[in-house]
Structures are given as C-alpha cells and as structure tokens.
N, C-alpha and C positions, 0 to 999 in steps of 0.2 A: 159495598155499603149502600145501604138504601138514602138517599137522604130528604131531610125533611123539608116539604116544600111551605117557601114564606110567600103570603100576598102584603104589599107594603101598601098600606089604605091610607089615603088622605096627598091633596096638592093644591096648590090656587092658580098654578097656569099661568102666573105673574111672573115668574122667576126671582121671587124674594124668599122672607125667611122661612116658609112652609116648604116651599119649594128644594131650598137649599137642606133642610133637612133631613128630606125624603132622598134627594141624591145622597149624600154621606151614610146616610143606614144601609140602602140599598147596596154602597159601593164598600160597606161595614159586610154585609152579610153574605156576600158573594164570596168574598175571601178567610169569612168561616169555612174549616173543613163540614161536614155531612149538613148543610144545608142550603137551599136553593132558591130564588127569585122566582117565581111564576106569576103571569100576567093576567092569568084568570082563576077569579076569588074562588071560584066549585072546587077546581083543583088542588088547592090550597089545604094544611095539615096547620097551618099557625097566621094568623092575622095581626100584622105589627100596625098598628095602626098610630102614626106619627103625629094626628090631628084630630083627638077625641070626639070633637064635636061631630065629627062625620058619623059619630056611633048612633048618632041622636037621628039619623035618617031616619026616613019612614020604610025605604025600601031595605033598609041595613037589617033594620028588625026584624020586617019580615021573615028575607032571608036569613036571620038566625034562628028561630024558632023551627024552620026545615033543617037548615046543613047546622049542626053543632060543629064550631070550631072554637080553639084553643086562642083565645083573643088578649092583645099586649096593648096597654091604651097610655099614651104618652098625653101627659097633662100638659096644655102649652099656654096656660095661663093662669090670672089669680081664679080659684075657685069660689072665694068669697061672695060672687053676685050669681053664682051660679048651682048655687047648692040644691034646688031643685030635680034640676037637667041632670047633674050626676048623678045624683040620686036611682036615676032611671036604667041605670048599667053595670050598678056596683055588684050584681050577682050575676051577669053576662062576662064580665071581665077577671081573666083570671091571673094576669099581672099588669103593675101600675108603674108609669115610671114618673117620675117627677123631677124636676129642673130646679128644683130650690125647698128649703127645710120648710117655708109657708105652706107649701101645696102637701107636703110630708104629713106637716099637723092637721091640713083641712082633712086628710084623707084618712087618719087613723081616727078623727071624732067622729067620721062618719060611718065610721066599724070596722075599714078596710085593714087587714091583718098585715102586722111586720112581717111578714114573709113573703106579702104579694107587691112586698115596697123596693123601690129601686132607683138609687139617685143616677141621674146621667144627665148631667147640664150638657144645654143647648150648642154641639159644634160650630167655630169657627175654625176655619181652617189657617195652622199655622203656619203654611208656608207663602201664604197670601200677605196675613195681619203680621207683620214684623217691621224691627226696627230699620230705617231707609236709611242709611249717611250720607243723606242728600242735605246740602243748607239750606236753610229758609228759600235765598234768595232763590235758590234751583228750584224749590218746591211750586213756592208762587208762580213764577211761568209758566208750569205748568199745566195751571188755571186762567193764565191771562190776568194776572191780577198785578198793577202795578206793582212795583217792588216800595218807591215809599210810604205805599199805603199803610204796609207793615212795621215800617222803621219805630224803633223803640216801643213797642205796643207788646203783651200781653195777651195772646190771641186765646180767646174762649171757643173752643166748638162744641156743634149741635146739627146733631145730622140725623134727628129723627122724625116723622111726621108728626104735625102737631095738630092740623087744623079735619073737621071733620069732610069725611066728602061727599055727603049731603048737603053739608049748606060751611062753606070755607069760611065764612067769615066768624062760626062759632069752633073752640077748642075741642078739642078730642083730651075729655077728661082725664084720661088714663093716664095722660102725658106728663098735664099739667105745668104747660108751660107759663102761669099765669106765678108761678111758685120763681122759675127759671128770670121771669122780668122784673121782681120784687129781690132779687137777688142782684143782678145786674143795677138795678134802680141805685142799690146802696153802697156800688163801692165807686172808685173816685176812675169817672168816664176818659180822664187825659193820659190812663195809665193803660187800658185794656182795649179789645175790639173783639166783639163777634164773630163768629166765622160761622155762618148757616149756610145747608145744602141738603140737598133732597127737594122731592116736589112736596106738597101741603103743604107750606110752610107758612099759607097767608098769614096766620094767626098772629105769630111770633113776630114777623117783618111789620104790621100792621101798630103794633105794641111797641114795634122799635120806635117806629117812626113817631108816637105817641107820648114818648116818653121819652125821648130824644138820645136813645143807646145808640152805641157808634157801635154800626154792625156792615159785612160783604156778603154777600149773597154769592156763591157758587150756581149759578144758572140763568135762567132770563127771567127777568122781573116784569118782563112785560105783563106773563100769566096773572101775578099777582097785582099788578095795578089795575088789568079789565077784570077781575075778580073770575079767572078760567082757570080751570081743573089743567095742573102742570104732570098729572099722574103718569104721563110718558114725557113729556119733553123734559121734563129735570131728575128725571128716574137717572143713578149714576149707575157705569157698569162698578161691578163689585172691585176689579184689577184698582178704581180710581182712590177707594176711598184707605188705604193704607196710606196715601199721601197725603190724605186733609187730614189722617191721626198723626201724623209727621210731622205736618205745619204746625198744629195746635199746642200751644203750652199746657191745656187744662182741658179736660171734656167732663159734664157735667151733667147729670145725670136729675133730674126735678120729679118724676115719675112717682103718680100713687099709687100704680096698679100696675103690676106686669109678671108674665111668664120670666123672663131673664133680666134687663135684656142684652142684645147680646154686643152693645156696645162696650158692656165692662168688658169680656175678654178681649174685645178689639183693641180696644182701647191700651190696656196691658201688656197685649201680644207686641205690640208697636210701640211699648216704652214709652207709653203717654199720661203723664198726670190726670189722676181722675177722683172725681169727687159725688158721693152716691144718698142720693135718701135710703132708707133703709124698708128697699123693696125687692121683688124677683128673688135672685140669686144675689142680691148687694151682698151680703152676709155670709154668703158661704163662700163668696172668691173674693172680696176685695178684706185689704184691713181696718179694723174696726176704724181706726181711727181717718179713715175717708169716708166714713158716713156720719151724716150731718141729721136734725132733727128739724131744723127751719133756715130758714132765711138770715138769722143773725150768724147762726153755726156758720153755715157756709161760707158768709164773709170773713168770716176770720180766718177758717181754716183757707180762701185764697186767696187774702193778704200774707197769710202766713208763709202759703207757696210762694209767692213772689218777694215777698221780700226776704224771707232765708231759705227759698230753695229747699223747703222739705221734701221728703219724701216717704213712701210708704210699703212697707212690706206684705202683696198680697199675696191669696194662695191659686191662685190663675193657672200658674204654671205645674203645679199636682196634677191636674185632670187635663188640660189640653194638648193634645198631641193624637191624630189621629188613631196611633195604634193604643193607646189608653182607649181613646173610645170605642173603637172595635173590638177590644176585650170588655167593657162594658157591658155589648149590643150580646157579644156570645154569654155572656154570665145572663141575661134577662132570657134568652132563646133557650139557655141550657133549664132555665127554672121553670118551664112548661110542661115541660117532659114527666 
C-alpha cells in the first residue's frame, strides 16, 4: 500500500503549547495505518498544519502557487481580531479544524462549508494531567513551600502568562488578569490564598501586591522585583504542573480571548475545581454551570464552592484520551482524500 505522505507545518522551538501539539499529531499520524511523516514540505501529498498563522508566510505562498498541495489548517485561536488574515487562505485550504464552537461560527460566516469543518480540541495528555493521592502537605514540599503557609486557606491557582513581554509591566489582554484581581478583590482575603507560577507573571504579582491579595509565587521573584523577563528561569517542566493542579482547590480561568485554553482540560484531567468565562472551548467541555459572566458570578459561584463543596459535571472526559484524538487526526487525513 502506497502511503500518504504528511508534512506537519508549524512549531515555536520553545517547547510549550505549539510545540506540544505538533508532537502529539505527529506521534497521532504515524500510528495511522497508510500514512507517513516526511520532513520535507516538496515531498509531501497533504500539509497538516497545526499553526495557521504560518499559512500567512510570504515564502508559504509562494510555495503554494508552484507545488499544489492538499492543505489542513488548525485554528489555534480567537479569529475575531483576525478576520482579515484568514480571509487570505480560505480558498488555499481545504480542511479546517477548530478547538472550540466560537472558531466553528467565525468560520462558517466567513463562507467556509460544514464539510471542511472538524472539531478536535487542544490535546493534553492524560496520563501526565491526572488525579495525584498526594496530601496537600506532600504536595507543598514539593515546591518548598512552607506547610503553614497553607494551613486552613482555600488555595486559588493561576498558572498562565499574564503580563506582556515587550514591556512586563503592561497585561497581555487576552488573559485578562485585571477581571482575575476584581474577583480576588471581593471575596473575604482570611479565607483564601493565590497560588501563581509560570514566568510573566509581573502583572498579576504587581496587583497582588496593590491590592493587598494574599498570594505564593511558585518561582523566584527576584525577576519580577528588578522588572526581568523570567521566560526561562520560571518556565515549569510540564511533569511539575499536575501537582500545582493537585494543590489548588479552584483554578480559575479570567480570559477574554482564547483558542482553548488548555488549562480547562488540565485542570479536569487532575480533578480540579474550575471555574471559566465563557471563552475558548469553556463551553464545549466544562458545565455550564462553571461559567460565570463577571466578577459578581464568579464570587458566588466560589463561595458557593467553599462553603458547600459543589461540584460540577463537565464533558472533558468525551474527547480526551489519546486514542480519541488520533481517531480524530485520521477522520481529518481521511476527509482529503
């Protein structure tokens, strides 16, 4: 059997979420039967391309107008500021996948046909993001973190970049972490505590500090008091952070713009209370009733957690499981053909 060869387009050489993508389609498509990984684009019979925006090269173009190929464009973010730019591939591309029902409706107002549409939210891997039967106490050591730091607290985490990194001392809108400290602001500070990690974080720790939220920091704060880019010294390996979803009572999601993201699964996978604006994928994997619409919602709905322990029925676990998503990857590869 001849098989067909895939070029997988698109990486950021950081080893985060682009990155981690590209490896799981790639380690998806290998273990399809009649199809194959090739490392150079001429050779190539189908173009998966896992980071749209790389369509938008100058050299991408080119090259398409000589070699015609059979091209797969995975949407990894809100299309709403970018309706332009796609604009410029929608007759170049002849299947779309999208990570959430927002990017579904941007794509079919802008003519793209239910046939060339294909939902495949954003892999985490679950045998990483799972529940740990580790105790609090176990878990904090193994961040160095005092143990009564914790004692009777309510632990919120946040483990996304916030702050821009051109200039740290401004937010990275998309995030919206300014939604995140008008939330924290209003509920009652002798009950709960922060828990923030990752690098860019000055934003949020700056706002702590402002507004006098009891928060720990997971990293060295020295980057953020001389106002330096922590983009590698607080970068966590991926092994570390199924334990800060472990720790946390609540993760907490503020975001006005986003492909996923892919803390709801994480969060989920690891049996982690979480509570979502109604962005990304909020909507198609969590329940309705963990998305909030402001800052008064949200305090209710985590008072409500903490003081009776709700809980909430999402649909996370439909779609994630590796071999789900590699029957995915081969439903998109077979609709080329």
């Amino acid at each position: 059997m001849v098989k067909k060869k895939v070029y997988v387009l698109g990486k950021d050489n950081i080893g985060w979420s682009i990155d981690k993508d590209r490896k799981y389609t790639i380690k998806a498509i290998k273990s399809i039967d009649g199809y194959e990984i090739v490392d150079n684009i001429f050779k190539a019979d189908i173009i998966y391309a896992i980071w749209w925006n790389q369509l938008l090269n100058w050299k991408f173009k080119l090259f398409n107008v000589f070699f015609k190929k059979r091209i797969i464009a995975c949407i990894t973010n809100d299309l709403a500021h970018q309706q332009n730019e796609i604009k410029t591939i929608l007759d170049k591309v002849g299947i779309f996948v999208y990570a959430n029902s927002f990017q579904k409706e941007q794509l079919l107002e802008l003519g793209v046909k239910e046939e060339q549409l294909f939902f495949n939210p954003f892999y985490v891997n679950e045998r990483i993001f799972k529940k740990l039967y580790l105790s609090k106490y176990e878990l904090v050591k193994k961040f160095d973190i005092d143990c009564e730091v914790i004692k009777d607290k309510f632990l919120i985490g946040s483990f996304q970049r916030d702050s821009l990194g051109k200039d740290l001392s401004k937010p990275k809108w998309q995030k919206n972490p300014d939604l995140l400290v008008e939330i924290l602001d209003k509920l009652d500070r002798s009950r709960y505590l922060l828990v923030l990690a990752g690098p860019r974080r000055h934003y949020i720790i700056n706002k702590c500090k402002e507004y006098k939220i009891p928060y720990i920091f997971i990293g060295d704060e020295r980057y953020i008091k001389n106002n330096q880019d922590d983009l590698v010294a607080n970068a966590l390996n991926v092994e570390d952070m199924p334990y800060l979803y472990n720790l946390v009572d609540l993760y907490i999601v503020s975001s006005k713009s986003e492909g996923g993201p892919k803390a709801i699964p994480e969060s989920v996978l690891c049996q982690t209370n979480i509570i979502s604006t109604d962005v990304g994928f909020a909507k198609d994997l969590l329940d309705n009733k963990a998305i909030y619409k402001n800052s008064y919602e949200a305090v209710n709905l985590i008072n409500n957690i903490i003081d009776n322990n709700i809980g909430f029925t999402h649909k996370v676990h439909k779609f994630y499981s590796f071999n789900n998503f590699k029957n995915r990857v081969e439903n998109i590869l077979k609709a080329t053909e």
